[in-house]
N, C-alpha and C positions, 0 to 999 in steps of 0.2 A: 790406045786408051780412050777414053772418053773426050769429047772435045772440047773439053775444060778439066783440066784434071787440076787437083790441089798439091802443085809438086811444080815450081819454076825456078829460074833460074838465081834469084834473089834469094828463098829460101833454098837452094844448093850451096849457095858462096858461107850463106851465115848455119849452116846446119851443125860445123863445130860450136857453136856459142849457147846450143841447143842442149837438155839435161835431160834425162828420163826422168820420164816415163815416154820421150818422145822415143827414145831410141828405149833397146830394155837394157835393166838393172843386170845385174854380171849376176846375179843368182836365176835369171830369166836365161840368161847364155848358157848356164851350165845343164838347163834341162834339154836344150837342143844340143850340147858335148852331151850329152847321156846317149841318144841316139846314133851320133856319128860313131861314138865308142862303140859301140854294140855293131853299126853293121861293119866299121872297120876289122872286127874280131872276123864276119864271115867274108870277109876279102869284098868290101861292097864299099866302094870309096869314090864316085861319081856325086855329086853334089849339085844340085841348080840352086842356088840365090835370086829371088824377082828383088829388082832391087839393088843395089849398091853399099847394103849394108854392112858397116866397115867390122862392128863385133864379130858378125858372122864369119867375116872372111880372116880376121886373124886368129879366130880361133879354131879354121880353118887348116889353114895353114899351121899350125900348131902342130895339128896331127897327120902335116901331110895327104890329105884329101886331094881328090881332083876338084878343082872348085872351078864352076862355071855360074859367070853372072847375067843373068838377061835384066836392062834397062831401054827406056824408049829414047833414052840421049845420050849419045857418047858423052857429052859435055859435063853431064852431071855425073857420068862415072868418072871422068877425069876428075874431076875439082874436090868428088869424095876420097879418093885415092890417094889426095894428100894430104888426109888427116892421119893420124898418128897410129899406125896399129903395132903392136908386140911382134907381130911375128907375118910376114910378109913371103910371097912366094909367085910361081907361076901362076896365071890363072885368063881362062880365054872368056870373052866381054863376047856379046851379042847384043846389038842396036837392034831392036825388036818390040814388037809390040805384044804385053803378058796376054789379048785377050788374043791374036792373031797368032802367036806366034809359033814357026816351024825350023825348029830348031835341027832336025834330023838328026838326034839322041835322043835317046829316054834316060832318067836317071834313077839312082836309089834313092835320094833324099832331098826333096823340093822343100827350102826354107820362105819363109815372107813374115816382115813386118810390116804390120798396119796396112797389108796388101788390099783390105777390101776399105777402111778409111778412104780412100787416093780414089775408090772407083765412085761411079753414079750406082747404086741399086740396082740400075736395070741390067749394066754388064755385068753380076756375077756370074750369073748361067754360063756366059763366053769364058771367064775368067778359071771356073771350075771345070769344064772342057777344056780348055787348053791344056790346063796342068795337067788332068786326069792322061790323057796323050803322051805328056810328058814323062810321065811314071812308071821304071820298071814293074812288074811282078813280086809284091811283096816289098816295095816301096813303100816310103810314108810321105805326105804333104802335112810340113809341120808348121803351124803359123801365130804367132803372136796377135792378137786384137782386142783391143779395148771395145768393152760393148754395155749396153745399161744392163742394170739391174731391174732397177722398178719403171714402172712405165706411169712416172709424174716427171712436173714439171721442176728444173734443178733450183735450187735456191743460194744464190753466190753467198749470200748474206748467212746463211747458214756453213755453207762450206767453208767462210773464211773463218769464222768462230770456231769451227770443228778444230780447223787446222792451227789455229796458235792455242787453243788447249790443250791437243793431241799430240802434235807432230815439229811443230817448230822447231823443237829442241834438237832436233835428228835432220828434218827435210825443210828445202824450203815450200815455200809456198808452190811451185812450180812441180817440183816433185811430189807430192803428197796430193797435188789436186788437178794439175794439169787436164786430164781427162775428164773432169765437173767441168771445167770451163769451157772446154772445146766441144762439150756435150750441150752445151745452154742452148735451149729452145730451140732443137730441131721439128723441122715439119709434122707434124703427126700421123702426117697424111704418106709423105714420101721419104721420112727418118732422114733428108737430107738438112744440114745446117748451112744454107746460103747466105746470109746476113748475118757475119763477123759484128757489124756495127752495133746491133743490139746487145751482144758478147762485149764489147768495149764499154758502152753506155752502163751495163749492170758492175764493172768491173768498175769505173769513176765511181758512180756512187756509193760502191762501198769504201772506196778509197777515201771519199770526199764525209763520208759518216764515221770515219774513225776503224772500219772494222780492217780495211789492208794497210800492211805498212810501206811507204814510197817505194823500198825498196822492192818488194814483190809485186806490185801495183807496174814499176816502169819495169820490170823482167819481162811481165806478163804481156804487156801492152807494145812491147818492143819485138817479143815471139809473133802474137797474133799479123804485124802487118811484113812477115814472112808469109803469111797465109795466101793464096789465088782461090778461086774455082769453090770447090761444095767441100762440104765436109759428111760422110755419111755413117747416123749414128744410129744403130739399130740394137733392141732389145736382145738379149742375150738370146732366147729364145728364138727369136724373127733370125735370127744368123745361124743359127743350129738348125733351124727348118731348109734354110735356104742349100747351104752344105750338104744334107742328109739327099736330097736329091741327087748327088755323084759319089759322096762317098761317105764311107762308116767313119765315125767319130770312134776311134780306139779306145783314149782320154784327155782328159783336161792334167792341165800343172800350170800351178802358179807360182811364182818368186817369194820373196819373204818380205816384199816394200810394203810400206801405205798404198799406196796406187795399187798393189797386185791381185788382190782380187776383184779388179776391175780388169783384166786384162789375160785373160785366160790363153792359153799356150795350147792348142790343139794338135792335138797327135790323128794324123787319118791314113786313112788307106781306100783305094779304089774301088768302087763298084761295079760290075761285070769283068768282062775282058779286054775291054776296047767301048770309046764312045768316038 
């Protein structure tokens, strides 16, 4: 990975106490069960997971799949593997690196959440060659990412107003906006958000003006100093140009949350025969 990546052992231990939109919504899960259905029907049941994500693997398991998970720590697949899933099975782990890595399979079905959040910008290139490698013929690389919309600057104070006229009654503050905050003032230059502490500071102030209430204010502020390393947060656009370089966008699918169409579900497939 990068030499700083936003993924440590601190936020490993506390990732159960974490809500979606960090992880996704089980109507986000069932658009990736759409796919595993579909190639399980044509006897196509090999599976990569980047990542340790625990949804993934029990709904996995569920249907029986081959499930193979490539992460850069064993450690943090262990400590995710004891969080709670439905439905539990075989499944073989590779300590690996997603932009290096030589797994000696290819699969039908490359899953990732938030897999290009975690990176710097500049490794996507390596990140999308790798996988492209990874991927049988007529395979898909399907991934979950939050990405902007518009290309201005977030306004917390606006977002918090949104969210207890709109959503309160349903999500908290964390679900419903998670992703405006972890989007606040990134670079413009390099779409990376390295300075959490400006994220905290706009985050008191609205706390301290009335408009958060304590309790979404300490959820909030209790997530972020899980946070290490960059955060990278690129125009919806700016990430679809980047992708379209290795492989075809099939489609998009979103969930049915507040957060969801922030967070688009891309279905691809590989470009040439080989990179």
């Amino acid at each position: 990975m990068t030499k700083k990546v936003n993924w440590y052992i601190k936020k490993a231990k506390n990732w159960k106490n974490l809500t979606a939109p960090a992880r996704p919504w089980p109507s986000e899960v069932a658009w990736f069960e759409k796919y595993v259905l579909d190639k399980k029907k044509e006897g196509k049941k090999d599976v990569l997971i980047l990542g340790s994500t625990v949804e993934f693997r029990s709904m996995l398991h569920q249907h029986k799949m081959n499930v193979h998970v490539v992460d850069f720590s064993s450690e943090f697949y262990r400590i995710l593997s004891k969080q709670h899933m439905d439905h539990e099975g075989r499944e073989i782990f590779y300590k690996q690196n997603w932009l290096t890595m030589n797994l000696g399979k290819k699969f039908d079905l490359i899953f990732g959440d938030w897999v290009f959040g975690v990176l710097n910008p500049k490794d996507y290139d390596n990140l999308l060659k790798s996988v492209a490698k990874h991927l049988k013929p007529g395979g898909y690389f399907i991934v979950r990412q939050p990405v902007l919309l518009a290309d201005k600057p977030m306004d917390i104070d606006k977002v918090a107003r949104e969210h207890y006229k709109k959503y309160a009654g349903k999500y908290s503050f964390y679900e419903s906006s998670a992703h405006h905050v972890y989007h606040y003032r990134p670079s413009p230059k390099t779409r990376i958000n390295d300075n959490l502490d400006i994220t905290r500071e706009a985050l008191k102030k609205a706390y301290q003006f009335g408009l958060l209430r304590q309790k979404d204010y300490n959820f909030f502020i209790k997530a972020l100093s899980f946070e290490s390393g960059t955060i990278s947060v690129f125009l919806k656009k700016e990430l679809e140009s980047k992708i379209k370089k290795y492989f075809k966008i099939i489609t998009e699918h979103h969930g049915k949350e507040a957060s969801s169409p922030w967070f688009p579900i891309y279905v691809m497939s590989r470009k040439g025969k080989g990179l």
